[in-house]
N, C-alpha and C positions, 0 to 999 in steps of 0.2 A: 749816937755811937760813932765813935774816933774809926776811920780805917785808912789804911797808906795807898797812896794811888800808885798807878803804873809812873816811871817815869817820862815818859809820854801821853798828851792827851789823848783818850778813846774818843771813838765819836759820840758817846755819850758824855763824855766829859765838856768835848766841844761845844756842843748844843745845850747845856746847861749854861756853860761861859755868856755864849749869846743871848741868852732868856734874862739873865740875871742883869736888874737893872729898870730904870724910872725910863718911860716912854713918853713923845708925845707926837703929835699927827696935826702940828700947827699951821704946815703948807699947804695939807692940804684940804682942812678946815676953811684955813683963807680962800683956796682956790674955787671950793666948794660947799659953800655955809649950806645951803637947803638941806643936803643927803649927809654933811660929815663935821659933826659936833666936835669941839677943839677938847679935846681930852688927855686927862694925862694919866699913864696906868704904871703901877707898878709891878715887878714880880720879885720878890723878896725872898732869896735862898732860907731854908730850913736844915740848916747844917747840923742841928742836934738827933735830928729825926733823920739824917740822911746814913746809908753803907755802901759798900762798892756797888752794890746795884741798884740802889734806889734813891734819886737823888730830889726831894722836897722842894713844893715852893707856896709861898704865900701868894696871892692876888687880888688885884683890886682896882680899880680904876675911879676918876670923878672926871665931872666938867672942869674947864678954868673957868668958869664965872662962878662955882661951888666947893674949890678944892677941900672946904672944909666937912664935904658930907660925900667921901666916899661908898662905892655902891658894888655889889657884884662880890661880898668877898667869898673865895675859893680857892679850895685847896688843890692843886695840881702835882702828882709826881711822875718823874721820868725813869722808866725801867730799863734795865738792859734785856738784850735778847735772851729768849731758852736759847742754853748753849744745848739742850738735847736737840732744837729742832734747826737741820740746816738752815741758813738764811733766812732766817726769822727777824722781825726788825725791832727796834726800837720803838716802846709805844712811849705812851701817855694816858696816864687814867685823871680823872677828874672826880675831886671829890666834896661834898658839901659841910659846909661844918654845922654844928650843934648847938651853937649858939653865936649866932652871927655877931650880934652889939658886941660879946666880949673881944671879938679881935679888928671892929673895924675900926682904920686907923691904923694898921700893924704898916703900913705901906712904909707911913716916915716915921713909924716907931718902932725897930723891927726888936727892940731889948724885950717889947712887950709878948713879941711872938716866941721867945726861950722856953717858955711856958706852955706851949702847945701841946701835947702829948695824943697818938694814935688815938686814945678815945674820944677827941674834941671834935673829930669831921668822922663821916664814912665814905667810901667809893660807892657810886652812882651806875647802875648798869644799865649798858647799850653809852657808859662815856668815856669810851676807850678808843684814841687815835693812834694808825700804824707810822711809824716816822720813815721817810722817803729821801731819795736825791731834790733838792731846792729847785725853781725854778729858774735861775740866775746864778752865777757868780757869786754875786753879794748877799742872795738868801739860800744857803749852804742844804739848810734844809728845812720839809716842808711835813706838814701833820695833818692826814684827814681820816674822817672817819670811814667805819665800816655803812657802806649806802643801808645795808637788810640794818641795820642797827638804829635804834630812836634812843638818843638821852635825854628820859623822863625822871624830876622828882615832883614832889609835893611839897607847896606853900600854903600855908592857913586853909589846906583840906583842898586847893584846889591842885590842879597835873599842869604843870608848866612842862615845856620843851624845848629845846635849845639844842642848832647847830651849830658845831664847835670844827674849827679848823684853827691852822698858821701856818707862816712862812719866817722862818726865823735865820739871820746874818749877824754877821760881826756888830754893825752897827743899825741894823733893822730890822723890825718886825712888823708882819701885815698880821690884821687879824680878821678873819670869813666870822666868826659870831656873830648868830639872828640866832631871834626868837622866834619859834614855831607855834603857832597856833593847833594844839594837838586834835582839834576835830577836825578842820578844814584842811589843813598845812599851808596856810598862808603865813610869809612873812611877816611878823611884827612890828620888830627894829633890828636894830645893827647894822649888819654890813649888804644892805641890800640890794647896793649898786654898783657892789664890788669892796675889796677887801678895804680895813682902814689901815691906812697907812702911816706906822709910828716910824719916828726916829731917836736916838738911844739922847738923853739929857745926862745920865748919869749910869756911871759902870758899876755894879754890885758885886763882881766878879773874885773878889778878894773875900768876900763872905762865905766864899764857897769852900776853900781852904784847901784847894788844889789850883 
């Protein structure tokens, strides 16, 4: 759905700008091969699916020694505030899709993702991040979740779990995603040592159409 934005960026407009776009976390990979795998992620605007309040993204990430078998694909949208509720913030819901094989690959093929339609993923509950002041200058702003909240779904009958956070700038983004061990709460993978640290390869920011 086509809608005309403010003449000025909102801050949700802003923080889309930043999201959008090819990542990679190659220094510090080098710096720290044991804890942080060289990876490259994308986050791919859904501009067909997006309106003044809801603004889509495709994602996905690989190894560099793999780029050909991307992994993790999900759907993520950025909401603006209840304008009912004072100072309400800027979330982010996270959502899984329905058939995974059909859109992985959408990272550097994003013609394939036009085709996407509200019934291809659903939203995930307890996967709902509030959007904050950044920690930095340069990471503008920052995403975590609700603590009392766990986001659980289900793979081939089993309960996966996963913490989701970020920290998103002009030109970077850290990512807190681990996997949660849903008996024990032990961490699995990810970001266990502290967040991974991407820097932007490529601006997707003109997909956005604001």
């Amino acid at each position: 759905m086509a809608f005309s934005p403010p003449d000025s960026p909102t801050s949700l407009q802003r923080l889309a700008h930043h999201l959008a776009g090819e990542f990679e976390n190659q220094q510090q990979a080098i710096a720290d091969p044991v804890w942080y795998v060289h990876l490259r992620l994308w986050h791919q605007p859904l501009p067909h699916l997006c309106d003044a309040d809801h603004i889509y993204f495709y994602a996905e990430q690989a190894s560099l020694v793999r780029l050909e078998y991307p992994y993790r694909p999900r759907i993520f949208c950025l909401t603006a505030p209840d304008r009912a509720t004072p100072n309400a913030p800027i979330t982010v819901r996270y959502a899984m899709l329905n058939e995974t094989e059909r859109w992985r690959g959408g990272g550097t093929d994003p013609d394939r993702l036009r085709e996407m339609a509200p019934t291809d993923f659903q939203f995930l509950e307890g996967c709902t991040l509030a959007i904050a002041p950044g920690p930095s200058p340069d990471l503008e702003f920052q995403a975590r979740p609700d603590p009392a909240c766990r986001c659980c779904f289900t793979i081939d009958g089993q309960i996966r779990q996963v913490s989701l956070g970020f920290d998103a700038g002009r030109d970077r983004f850290n990512s807190y995603d681990k996997g949660i061990d849903p008996d024990t709460g032990k961490n699995l993978w990810g970001a266990i040592m502290g967040p991974f640290q991407f820097s932007r390869r490529q601006d997707f920011r003109d997909r956005l159409g604001f």
